[in-house]
Phi, psi and omega in degrees: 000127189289160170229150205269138190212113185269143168245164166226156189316312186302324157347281178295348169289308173299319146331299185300305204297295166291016173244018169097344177245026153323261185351297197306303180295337161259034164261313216282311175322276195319275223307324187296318152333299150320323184291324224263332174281317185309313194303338195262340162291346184256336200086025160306095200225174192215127168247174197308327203288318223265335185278355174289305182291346179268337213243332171305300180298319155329315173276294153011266219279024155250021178034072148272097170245329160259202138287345143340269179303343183260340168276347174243036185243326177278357160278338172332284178262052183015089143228138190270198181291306170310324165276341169288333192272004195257339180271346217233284193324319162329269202315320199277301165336294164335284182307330176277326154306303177285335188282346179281317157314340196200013208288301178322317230274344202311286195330320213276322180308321185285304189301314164301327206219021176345291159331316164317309194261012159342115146269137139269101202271126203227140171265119177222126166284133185245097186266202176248329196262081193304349158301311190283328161310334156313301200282306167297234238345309190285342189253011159271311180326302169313329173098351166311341165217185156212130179356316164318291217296289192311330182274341140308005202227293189276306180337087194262336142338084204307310173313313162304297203295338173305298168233086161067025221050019167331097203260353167090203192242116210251139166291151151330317184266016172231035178238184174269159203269302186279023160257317167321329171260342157285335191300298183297016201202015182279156164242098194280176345296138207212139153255126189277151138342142179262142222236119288191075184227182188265000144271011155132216196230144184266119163248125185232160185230115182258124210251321163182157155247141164268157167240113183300164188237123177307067150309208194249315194283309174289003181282298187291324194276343160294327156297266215308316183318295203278336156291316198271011169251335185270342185262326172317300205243027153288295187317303185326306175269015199293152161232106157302108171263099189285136181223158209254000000 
């Protein structure tokens, strides 16, 4: 017989305290604080049609499609409506805030920092045995396999090993620093030496490189880049008053 067990708000407050996670959560208290006064000090407003339509793009793209799938993706994470739309209305705050905030700076950020956003579409496998990896390398060199077969071999992840470990087209800050410097320095198509991290050892293939272009989308992700550096160093000075 399952047994019924109540949590309470003090419950979850206690929790974040002994596992530690606090900070994260008055990191998050602070910043969400920070938007909505800075955002309400600039004349910063959301209108309805637009939290609609945001809240529309949401469901999309989290295949919410009926109503169904949208009551139980919110019991899911215990929320009522007012929190989900509060949450939504937060992000649309956010965007309109780095663009008031930071609407010069995007070009001049892209050029300085060009590198940063370099893609790389790369395929990878991750073992445990830097000998047996060692052992695969010489034998793509050799041409005795190919990167499909291995990944269909070690990959115990079905989705990944379906297609052959394809990792998509990945930026630099979304690498590990000692795979990123072999990766970005690559001649593709190309398979690295296999690279040695603490999540084991890697063989990769490098499929290709990009050189970025300012979309509308690296466009959008530089504005989130330069808001979440500037709310870093709100948050820094911030002075908290916790109150019980």
């Amino acid at each position: 017989m399952s047994q019924s067990i109540q949590i309470t708000p003090e419950d979850i407050l206690h929790q974040a305290k002994i596992s530690y996670q606090l900070p994260i959560l008055i990191e998050g208290i602070l910043a969400r604080k920070i938007i909505i006064s800075t955002a309400t000090e600039a004349g910063i407003t959301v209108e309805p049609e637009e939290l609609q339509k945001a809240a529309d793009n949401f469901r999309l793209l989290n295949k919410l499609i009926t109503v169904e799938d949208t009551l139980n993706w919110l019991e899911k994470y215990n929320l009522l409506v007012d929190d989900f739309q509060e949450g939504i209305y937060i992000n649309l705050l956010s965007g309109k805030l780095a663009e008031h905030l930071f609407g010069n700076q995007v070009e001049p950020w892209f050029y300085e920092h060009q590198l940063d956003y370099r893609g790389a579409a790369i395929y990878e496998v991750i073992l445990d045995d830097e000998d047996l990896a060692m052992e695969l390398f010489y034998e793509l060199q050799d041409g005795e396999t190919t990167f499909f077969e291995i990944a269909q071999e070690y990959i115990e992840d079905k989705e990944l090993r379906r297609i052959g470990g394809y990792r998509g087209i990945l930026q630099r800050q979304q690498m590990k620093p000692e795979i990123s410097a072999k990766v970005f320095v690559a001649t593709p198509p190309q398979v690295l030496k296999p690279i040695i991290t603490s999540k084991g050892v890697h063989l990769i293939r490098v499929e290709e490189l990009n050189e970025p272009e300012l979309t509308n989308k690296l466009r959008f992700q530089i504005f989130s880049d330069l808001l979440t550096e500037w709310l870093k160093k709100q948050v820094d000075v911030a002075k908290v008053d916790i109150t019980d």
